[in-house]
C-alpha positions as CSV (number, residue, x, y, z in Angstrom):
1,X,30.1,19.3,-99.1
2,X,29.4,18.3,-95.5
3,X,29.8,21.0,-93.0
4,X,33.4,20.0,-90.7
5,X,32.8,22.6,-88.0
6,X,29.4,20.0,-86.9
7,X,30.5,17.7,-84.8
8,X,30.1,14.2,-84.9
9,X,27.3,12.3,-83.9
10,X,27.2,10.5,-80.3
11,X,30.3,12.7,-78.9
12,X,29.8,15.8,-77.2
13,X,30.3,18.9,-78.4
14,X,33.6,21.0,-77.5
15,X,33.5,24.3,-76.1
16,X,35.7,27.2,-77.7
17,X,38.7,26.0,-75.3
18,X,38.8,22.8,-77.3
19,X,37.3,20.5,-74.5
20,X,34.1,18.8,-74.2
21,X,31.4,20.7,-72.6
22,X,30.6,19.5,-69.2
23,X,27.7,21.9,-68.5
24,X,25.4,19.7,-70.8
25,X,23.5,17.1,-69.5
26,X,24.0,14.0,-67.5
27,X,24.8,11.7,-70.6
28,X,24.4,8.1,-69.1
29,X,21.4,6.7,-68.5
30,X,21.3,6.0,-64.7
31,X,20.6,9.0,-63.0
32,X,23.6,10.8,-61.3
33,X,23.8,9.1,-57.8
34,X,22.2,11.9,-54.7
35,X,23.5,12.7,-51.6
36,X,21.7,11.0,-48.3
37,X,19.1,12.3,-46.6
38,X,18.5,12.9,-43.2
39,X,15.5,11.4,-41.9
40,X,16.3,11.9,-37.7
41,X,18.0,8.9,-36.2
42,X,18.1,7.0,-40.1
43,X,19.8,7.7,-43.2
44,X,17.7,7.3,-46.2
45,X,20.1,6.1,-49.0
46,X,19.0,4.7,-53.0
47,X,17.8,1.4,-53.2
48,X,15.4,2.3,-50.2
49,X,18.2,0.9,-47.6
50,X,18.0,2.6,-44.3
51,X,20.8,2.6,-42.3
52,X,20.4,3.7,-38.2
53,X,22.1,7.3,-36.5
54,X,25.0,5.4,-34.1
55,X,25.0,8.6,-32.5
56,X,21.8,9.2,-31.8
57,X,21.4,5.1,-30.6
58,X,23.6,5.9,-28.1
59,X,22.2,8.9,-26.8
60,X,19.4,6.9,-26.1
61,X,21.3,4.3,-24.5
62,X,22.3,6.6,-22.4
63,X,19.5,8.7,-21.3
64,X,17.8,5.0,-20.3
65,X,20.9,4.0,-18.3
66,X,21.0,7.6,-16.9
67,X,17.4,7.0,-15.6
68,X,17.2,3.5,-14.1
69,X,20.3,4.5,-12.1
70,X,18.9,8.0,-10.7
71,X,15.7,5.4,-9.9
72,X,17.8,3.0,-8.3
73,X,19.4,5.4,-6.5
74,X,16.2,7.0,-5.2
75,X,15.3,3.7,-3.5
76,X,18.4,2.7,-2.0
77,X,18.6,6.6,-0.6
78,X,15.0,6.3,1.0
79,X,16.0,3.0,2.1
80,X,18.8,4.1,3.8
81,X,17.1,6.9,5.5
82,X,13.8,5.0,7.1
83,X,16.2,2.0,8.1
84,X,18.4,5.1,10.4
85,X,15.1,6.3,11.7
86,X,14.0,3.1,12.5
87,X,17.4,2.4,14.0
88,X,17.3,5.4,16.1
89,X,12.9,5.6,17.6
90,X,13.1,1.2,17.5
91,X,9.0,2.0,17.0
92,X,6.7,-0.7,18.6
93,X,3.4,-1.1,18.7
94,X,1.5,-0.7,21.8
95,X,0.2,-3.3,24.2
96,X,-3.6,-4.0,24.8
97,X,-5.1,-5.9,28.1
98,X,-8.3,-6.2,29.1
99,X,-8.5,-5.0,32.7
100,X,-12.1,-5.7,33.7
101,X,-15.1,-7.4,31.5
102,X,-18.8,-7.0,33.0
103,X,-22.1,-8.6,32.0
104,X,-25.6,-7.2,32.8
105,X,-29.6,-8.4,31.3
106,X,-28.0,-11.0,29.5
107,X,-30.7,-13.4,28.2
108,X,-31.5,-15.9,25.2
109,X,-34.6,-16.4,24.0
110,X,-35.8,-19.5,22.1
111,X,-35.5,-17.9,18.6
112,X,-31.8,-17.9,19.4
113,X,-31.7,-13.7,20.0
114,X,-29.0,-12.3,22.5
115,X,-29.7,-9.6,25.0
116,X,-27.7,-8.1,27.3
117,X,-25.0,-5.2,28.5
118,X,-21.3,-5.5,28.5
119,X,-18.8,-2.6,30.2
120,X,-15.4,-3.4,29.2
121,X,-12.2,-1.4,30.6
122,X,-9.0,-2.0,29.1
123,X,-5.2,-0.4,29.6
124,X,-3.7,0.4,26.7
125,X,0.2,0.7,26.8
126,X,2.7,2.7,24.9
127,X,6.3,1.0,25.0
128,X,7.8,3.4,22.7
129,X,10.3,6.8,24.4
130,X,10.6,8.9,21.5
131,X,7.4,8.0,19.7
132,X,3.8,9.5,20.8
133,X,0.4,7.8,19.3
134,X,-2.6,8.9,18.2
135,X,-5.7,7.6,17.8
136,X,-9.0,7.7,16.5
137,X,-11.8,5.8,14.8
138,X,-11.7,3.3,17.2
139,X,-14.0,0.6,16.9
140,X,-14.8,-2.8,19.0
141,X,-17.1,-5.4,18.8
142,X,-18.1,-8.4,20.9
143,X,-18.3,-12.2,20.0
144,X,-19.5,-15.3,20.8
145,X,-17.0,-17.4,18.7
146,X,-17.6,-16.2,14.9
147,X,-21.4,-14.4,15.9
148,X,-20.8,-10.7,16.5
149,X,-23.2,-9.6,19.1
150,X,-22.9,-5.9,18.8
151,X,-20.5,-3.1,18.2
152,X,-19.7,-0.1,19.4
153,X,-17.0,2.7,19.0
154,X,-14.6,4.3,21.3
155,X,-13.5,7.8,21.5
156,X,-9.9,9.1,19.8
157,X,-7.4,9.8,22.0
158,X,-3.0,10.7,22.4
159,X,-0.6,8.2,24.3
160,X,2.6,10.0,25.3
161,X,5.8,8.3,25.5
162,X,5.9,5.0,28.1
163,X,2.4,6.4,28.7
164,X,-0.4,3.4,29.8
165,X,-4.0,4.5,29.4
166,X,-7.2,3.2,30.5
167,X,-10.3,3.0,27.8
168,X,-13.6,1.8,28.5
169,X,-16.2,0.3,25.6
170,X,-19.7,-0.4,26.3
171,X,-21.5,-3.0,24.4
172,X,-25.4,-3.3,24.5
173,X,-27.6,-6.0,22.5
174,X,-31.3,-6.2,22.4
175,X,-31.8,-8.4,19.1
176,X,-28.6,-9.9,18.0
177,X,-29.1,-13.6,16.6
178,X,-26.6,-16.3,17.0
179,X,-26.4,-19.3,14.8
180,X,-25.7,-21.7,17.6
181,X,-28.1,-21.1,20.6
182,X,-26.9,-24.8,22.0
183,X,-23.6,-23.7,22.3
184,X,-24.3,-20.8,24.8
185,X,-26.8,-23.0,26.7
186,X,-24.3,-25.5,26.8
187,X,-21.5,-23.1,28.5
188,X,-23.7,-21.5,30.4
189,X,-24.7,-25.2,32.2
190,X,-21.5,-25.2,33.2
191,X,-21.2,-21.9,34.9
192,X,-19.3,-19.3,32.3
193,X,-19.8,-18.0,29.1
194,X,-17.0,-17.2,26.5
195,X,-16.4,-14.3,24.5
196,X,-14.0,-12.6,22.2
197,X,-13.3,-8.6,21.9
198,X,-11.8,-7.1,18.6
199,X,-10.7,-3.7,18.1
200,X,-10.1,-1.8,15.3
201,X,-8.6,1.9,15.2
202,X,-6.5,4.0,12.7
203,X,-2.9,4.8,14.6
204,X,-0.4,7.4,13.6
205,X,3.0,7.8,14.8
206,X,5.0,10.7,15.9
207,X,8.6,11.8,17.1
208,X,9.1,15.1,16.8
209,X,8.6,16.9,13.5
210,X,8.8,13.5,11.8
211,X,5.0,11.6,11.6
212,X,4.6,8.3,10.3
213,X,1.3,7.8,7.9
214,X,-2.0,6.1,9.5
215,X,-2.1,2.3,10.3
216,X,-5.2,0.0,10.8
217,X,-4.9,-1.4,14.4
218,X,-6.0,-5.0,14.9
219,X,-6.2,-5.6,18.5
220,X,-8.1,-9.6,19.3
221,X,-9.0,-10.7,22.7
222,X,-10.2,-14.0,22.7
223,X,-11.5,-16.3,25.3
224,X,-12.9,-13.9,28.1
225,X,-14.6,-15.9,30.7
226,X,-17.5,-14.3,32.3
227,X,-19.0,-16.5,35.0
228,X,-22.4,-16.8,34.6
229,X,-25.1,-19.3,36.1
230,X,-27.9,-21.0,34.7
231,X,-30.5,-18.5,37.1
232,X,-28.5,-15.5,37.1
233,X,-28.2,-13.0,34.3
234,X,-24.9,-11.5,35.0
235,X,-21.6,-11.8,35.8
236,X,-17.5,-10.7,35.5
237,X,-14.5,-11.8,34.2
238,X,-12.7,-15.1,35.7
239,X,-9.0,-15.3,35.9
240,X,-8.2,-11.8,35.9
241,X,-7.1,-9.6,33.4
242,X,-6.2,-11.0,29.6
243,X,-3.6,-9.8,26.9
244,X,-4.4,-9.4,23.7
245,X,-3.2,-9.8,20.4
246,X,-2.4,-6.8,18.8
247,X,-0.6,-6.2,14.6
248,X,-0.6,-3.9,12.3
């Protein structure tokens, strides 16, 4: 006789209360569904789905718009703050003229090699009343149109406010070669000889406690006119004294 306290095949078993015994285990075949895991910013969820963190999307939406506006910011501050200086010092840059131009030994050989001494003095204007200059590594060379004839360098020195100074640069050649030889002949025929001056120098401004950072200083003077005859070897500027073209 078959036992009737076994249960039944396929059900499960009842606990001493009468009711099926849940602590047994999971009887389907799928496994029991899990709980999502947290993988930072994404969700990891079955059937390998990934779902993003809103949360933490918009934090970094947040920090980037934080960011570009502190940035913008920065730049429309320092904007703001050189335009009002520049507003109150009005900075200019200084005026350059060449006073006096004088020429000495000057002689061309047939190989097309320039000789000769040139004194330059030139008055240097600062047009600025709150702003004082400085300065230094001034250099200057002389021309004959695009041939540079020789170079020399000028010492540093401080303009005060609607200060005017007067610089001198001495020039002096022995072997410098020009490509068109015809050229100064030609001019020289004629009674004059032109050359050009440029200058070079690093400039800083100051008002104050407040200093600008250095500048390159171009300064060109072109067309200086030193009379000069065919049987003579030296001579001075014509037409009195020249501006010159000065930038930053």
């Amino acid at each position: 006789m078959e036992d009737q306290s076994r249960p039944v095949t396929g059900y499960p078993a009842h606990s001493a209360t009468g009711y099926p015994n849940t602590a047994t285990a999971y009887p389907y075949v799928a496994p029991p569904p899990t709980a999502p895991q947290n993988h930072g910013t994404y969700f990891h969820v079955a059937g390998n789905r990934y779902y993003s963190d809103p949360y933490a999307t918009q934090q970094r939406a947040t920090f980037v718009h934080r960011f570009f506006a502190i940035l913008i910011g920065s730049i429309l501050i320092t904007g703001i703050i050189i335009f009002t200086m520049w507003l109150i010092l009005r900075p200019q840059i200084p005026q350059f003229r060449v006073e006096t131009l004088t020429l000495s030994n000057f002689n061309i050989s047939s190989n097309s090699l320039v000789s000769g001494d040139w004194d330059a003095r030139f008055i240097v204007r600062n047009p600025n009343s709150k702003i004082t200059l400085f300065y230094d590594q001034i250099e200057a060379a002389v021309f004959h149109k695009s041939d540079s004839i020789s170079e020399t360098t000028v010492p540093p020195f401080v303009q005060g406010t609607k200060n005017q100074t007067s610089i001198k640069a001495t020039f002096a050649s022995l072997t410098a070669y020009v490509d068109d030889r015809d050229s100064i002949t030609g001019e020289r025929s004629h009674g004059s000889i032109n050359f050009n001056i440029r200058m070079m120098a690093r400039v800083r401004f100051r008002a104050g406690s407040w200093w600008a950072r250095r500048r390159i200083l171009r300064v060109y003077c072109p067309n200086l006119s030193i009379g000069i005859s065919s049987n003579s070897n030296g001579g001075n500027l014509i037409g009195g004294s020249k501006e010159c073209r000065v930038g930053l």
